[in-house]
N, C-alpha and C positions, 0 to 999 in steps of 0.2 A: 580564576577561571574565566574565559571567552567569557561574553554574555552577548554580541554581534560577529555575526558573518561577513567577511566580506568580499564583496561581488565584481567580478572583474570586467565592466562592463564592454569594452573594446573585444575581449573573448566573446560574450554573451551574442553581440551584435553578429556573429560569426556563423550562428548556432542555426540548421537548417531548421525549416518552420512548416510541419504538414499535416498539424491538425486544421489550421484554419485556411493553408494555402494547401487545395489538395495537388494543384501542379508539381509540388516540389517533391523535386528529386530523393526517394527514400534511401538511405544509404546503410542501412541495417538490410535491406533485400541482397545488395553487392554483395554478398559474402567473400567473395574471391579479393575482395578490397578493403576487409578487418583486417585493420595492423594492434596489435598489442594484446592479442588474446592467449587471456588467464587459464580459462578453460573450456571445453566443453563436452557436452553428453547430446548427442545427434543434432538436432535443428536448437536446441536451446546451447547459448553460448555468453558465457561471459567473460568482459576485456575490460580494457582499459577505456575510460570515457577521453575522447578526443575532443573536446572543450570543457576544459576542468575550470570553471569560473569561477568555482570558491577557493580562495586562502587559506591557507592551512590544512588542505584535506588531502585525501588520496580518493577520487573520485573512480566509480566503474560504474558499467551499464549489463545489465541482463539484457538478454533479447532472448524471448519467451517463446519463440514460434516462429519459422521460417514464413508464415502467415501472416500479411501488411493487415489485412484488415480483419484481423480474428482478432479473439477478445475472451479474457478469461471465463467471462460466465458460460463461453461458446464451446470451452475444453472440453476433449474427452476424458474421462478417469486418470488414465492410466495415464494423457500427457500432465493431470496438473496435477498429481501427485507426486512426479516426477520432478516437473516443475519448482514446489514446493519445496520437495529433499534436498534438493539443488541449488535452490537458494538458501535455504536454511545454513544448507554447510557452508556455504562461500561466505556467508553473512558472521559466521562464526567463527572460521577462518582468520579473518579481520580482526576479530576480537582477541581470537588465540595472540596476537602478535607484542600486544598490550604497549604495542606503541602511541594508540589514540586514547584519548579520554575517551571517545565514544564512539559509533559507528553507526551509522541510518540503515535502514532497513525501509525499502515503500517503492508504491506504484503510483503513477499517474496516468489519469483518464479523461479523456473529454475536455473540450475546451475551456473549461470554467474550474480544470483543475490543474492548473500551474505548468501543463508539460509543453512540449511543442512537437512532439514527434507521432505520430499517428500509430506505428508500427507497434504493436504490444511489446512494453519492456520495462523492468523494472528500474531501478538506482541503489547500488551498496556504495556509502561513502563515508571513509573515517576521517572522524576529526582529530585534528591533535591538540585543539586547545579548548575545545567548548565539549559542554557534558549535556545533553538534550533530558539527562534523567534531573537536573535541578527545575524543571518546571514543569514536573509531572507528581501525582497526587495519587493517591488508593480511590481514590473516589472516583477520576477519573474512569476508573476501568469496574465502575459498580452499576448495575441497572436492572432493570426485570428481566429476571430469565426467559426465552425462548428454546432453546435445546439444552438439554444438559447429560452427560453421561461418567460416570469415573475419571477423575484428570481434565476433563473440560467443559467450560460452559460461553454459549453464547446469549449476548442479553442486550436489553435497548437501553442504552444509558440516559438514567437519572438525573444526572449531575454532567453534562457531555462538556467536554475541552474548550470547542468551539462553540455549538449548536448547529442547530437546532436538534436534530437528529444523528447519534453516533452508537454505531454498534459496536459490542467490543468482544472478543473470541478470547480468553483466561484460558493456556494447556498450562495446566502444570505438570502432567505424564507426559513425559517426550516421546511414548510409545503412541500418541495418540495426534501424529503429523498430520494423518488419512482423513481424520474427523474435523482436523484444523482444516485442511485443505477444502472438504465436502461443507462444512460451515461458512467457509470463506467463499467461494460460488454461491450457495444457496443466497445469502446476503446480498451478494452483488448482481444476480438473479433478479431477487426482487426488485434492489433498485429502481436496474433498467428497464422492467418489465411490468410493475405492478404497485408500485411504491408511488410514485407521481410521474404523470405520462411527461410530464418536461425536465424528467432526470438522466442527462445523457453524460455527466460526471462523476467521476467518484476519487478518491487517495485512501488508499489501502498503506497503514504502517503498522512496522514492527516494534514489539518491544521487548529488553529485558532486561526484568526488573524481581528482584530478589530472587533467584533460581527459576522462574518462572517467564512465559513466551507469552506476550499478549497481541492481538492484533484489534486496530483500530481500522473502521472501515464509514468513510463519510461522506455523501451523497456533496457534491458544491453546487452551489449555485453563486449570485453575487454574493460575495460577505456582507455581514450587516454592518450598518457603519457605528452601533454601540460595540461589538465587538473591536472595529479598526479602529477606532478614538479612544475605547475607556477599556479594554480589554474585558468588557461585561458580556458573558458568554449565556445564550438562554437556549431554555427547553421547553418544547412543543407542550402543548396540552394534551394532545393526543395519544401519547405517545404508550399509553393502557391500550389503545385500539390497534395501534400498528404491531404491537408484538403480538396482541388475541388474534391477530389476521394472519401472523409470520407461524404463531405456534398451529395454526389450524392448517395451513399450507405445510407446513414440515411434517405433522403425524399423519395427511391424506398421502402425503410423497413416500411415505416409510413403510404406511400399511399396502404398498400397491407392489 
């Protein structure tokens, strides 16, 4: 199995840049000028990614919103539920084909989270030689609950991938998309909002792993450099107080 990607840098160099340059020309607002579209359901649309800079993938791009500067926490219901169903099936689609070892599922946010594009949009991309599930753990996706109800729970991870802080969304009811989707805002909510006033990043991913959907959702800031050099991943101290603050904020939102 793969164990590196590789990046094709002369493509990459190609790649329009407007999270940090806002000058630059957004080419997901063109609509009239997508070439290679997969599918779509009104303003949300997904195609073909037009700088495929990984090897061996089949790369696409969601675009979430005919809205450059709207932002998932900023949805209404009914679009990011939408949203959600929408990717889910495209995302699974992929999978149906079983021609990749694996298939990504994620979003990118802010500038300290890997994207370049400002425009709200996700990434589905299959690989066909690498399997993203060989460096994932049960533990991974284990923490102190914050919301929990039949088929899902949301919690602050314990044990987080990266660190310092990672929340993680476990559906194992597929009937319970609505509550993934309302868990997935409420989380990136906070973030933005209430979490740390200089959190203006995040990478929302998808998983699935033994019949079950999990979503990872992780504030960036610079990475630590014991993570970049020894792959030693740590966890806040705090992290009993940020979810007594997330649960006290989720049942004042619920009982109103």
């Amino acid at each position: 199995m793969q164990t590196h990607l590789l990046f094709n840098m002369q493509m990459g160099t190609q790649k329009p840049e407007s999270i940090r340059n806002t000058e630059t020309k957004c080419p997901f607002c063109e609509v009239e000028s997508l070439r290679n579209i997969i599918d779509q359901k009104g303003e949300i649309i997904w195609l073909e990614n037009k700088y495929p800079v990984l090897s061996d993938a089949y790369q696409t791009v969601l675009i979430e919103t005919s809205e450059c500067f709207s932002e998932l926490s900023n949805y209404e219901s009914h679009h990011l539920y939408t949203l959600l169903s929408f990717g889910l099936e495209a995302w699974e689609s992929l999978l149906q084909q079983k021609k990749y070892a694996s298939v990504l599922f994620f979003k990118n946010h802010g500038p300290y989270s890997g994207g370049t594009l400002r425009h709200p949009h996700m990434q589905i991309i299959g690989l066909k030689k690498a399997d993203y599930r060989e460096h994932l753990a049960p533990y991974h996706f284990e923490g102190i609950t914050i919301a929990e109800e039949d088929g899902i729970v949301l919690n602050l991870s314990t044990k987080p991938k990266m660190g310092f802080y990672e929340w993680n969304i476990v559906m194992s009811d597929r009937s319970k998309e609505k509550e993934l989707a309302h868990y997935i805002q409420f989380t990136v909510r906070y973030l933005l909002n209430g979490f740390n006033k200089k959190c203006n990043s995040y990478n929302l991913f998808f998983y699935q792993l033994d019949g079950v959907i999990a979503a990872k959702i992780i504030p960036r800031f610079a990475t630590s450099p014991l993570f970049v050099g020894y792959s030693l991943p740590q966890v806040a101290n705090n992290i009993g107080e940020i979810a007594e603050d997330m649960k006290m904020i989720f049942l004042s939102k619920d009982k109103r």
